[in-house]
C-alpha positions, 0 to 999 in steps of 0.5 A: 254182800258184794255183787258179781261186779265187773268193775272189780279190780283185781289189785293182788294179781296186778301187783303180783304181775308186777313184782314178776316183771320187776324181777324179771327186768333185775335180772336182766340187769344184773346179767347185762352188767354181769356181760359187760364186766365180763367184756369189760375184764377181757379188753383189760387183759387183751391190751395188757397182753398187747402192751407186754408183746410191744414192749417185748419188741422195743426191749429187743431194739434196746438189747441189741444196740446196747450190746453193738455199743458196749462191743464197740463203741471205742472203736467207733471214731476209729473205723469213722463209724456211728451206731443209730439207735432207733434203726440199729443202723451200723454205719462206716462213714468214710467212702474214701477207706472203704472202697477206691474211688469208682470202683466195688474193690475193698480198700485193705483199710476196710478189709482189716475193719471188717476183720475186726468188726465181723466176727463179733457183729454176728456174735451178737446177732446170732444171740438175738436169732428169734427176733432178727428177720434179716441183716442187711449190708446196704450201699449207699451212693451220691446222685453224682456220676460225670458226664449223664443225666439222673436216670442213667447216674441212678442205674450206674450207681445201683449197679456200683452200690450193689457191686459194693455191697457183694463185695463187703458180704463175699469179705464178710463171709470170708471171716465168717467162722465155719460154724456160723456160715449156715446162720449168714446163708439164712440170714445175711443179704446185700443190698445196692440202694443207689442214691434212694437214700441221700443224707442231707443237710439241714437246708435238705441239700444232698451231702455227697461224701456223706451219702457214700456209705455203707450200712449194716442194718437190723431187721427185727421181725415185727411181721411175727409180732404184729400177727401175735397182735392180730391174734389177740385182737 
């Protein structure tokens, strides 16, 4: 006969206490491991979606100086021109053809390459209009102007560089077909840039002759794709 022993133990209650608990800690498991596949699967697709946008943008780049090549890249040494891939940079090299010496007047040289080259410059532009943010007719000086010190040689050359610059566009816009004038309105600019951007040498030396260029230059709209970016994140 058992007594009304308080020392009695109830073992079943515990172990059904702690069977509960086990339970209770697996499903908490099971739910956390749950969330983080979950997360897990999530940042996988975020940084594939991430990657595509990116991609899409270095496609572009590669679109477009693909097309600027195959149009003309046999008439490169001719106009004394060189296309940058990275910057999609277009560039006529030879100061002396485009404009006379000192001076924002276009040489008939020049004028006839623009001829040739503009119309199906823009060709190619308009084609890619959703992702150009700009197209920039850049001038470029040396460091060099007779007879005054840095300072006043790098306002007189970005007034020179800018003076250049209106010149190339006002031609520019002059071939421009009627149909294509708004787009260049909306999309072109000219820019002076003095000396800001010398070319140089291997020992980092300026380069005179080949700092006096000019530059037709492709703005890619990255601001739209790094706010796709910032979406995502």
């Amino acid at each position: 006969m058992r007594g009304n022993n308080k020392l009695d133990v109830p073992w079943s209650s515990i172990s059904d206490m702690m069977a509960a608990l086990m339970m209770v800690f697996l499903f908490i498991s099971v739910g956390y491991a749950f969330q983080v596949s979950q997360q897990a699967r999530e940042l996988s697709d975020q940084t594939e979606r991430i990657s595509q946008i990116v991609s899409e943008y270095e496609d572009y780049n590669r679109l477009i100086y693909d097309d600027l090549m195959t149009t003309f890249d046999h008439r490169l040494q001719d106009w004394n021109a060189e296309i940058e891939e990275g910057t999609l940079a277009f560039r006529f090299k030879n100061p002396s053809t485009l404009f006379r010496p000192g001076s924002a007047e276009i040489t008939p040289q020049y004028a006839k390459v623009l001829q040739e080259f503009w119309p199906d410059y823009i060709r190619i532009m308009m084609k890619y209009d959703k992702v150009i943010r700009e197209v920039r007719i850049e001038g470029h000086t040396s460091s060099e102007w007779t007879g005054t010190d840095i300072n006043n040689s790098y306002f007189n050359n970005m007034a020179l560089s800018q003076s250049r610059t209106r010149a190339a566009l006002e031609k520019c816009y002059s071939f421009t077909p009627e149909s294509d004038t708004a787009w260049v309105r909306k999309t072109v600019t000219a820019n002076g840039m003095s000396f800001s951007r010398p070319v140089t040498s291997v020992s980092g030396e300026e380069d005179p002759t080949r700092s006096r260029r000019v530059e037709f230059t492709v703005v890619i709209d990255s601001q739209t794709r790094l706010a796709e970016i910032s979406e995502e994140l």
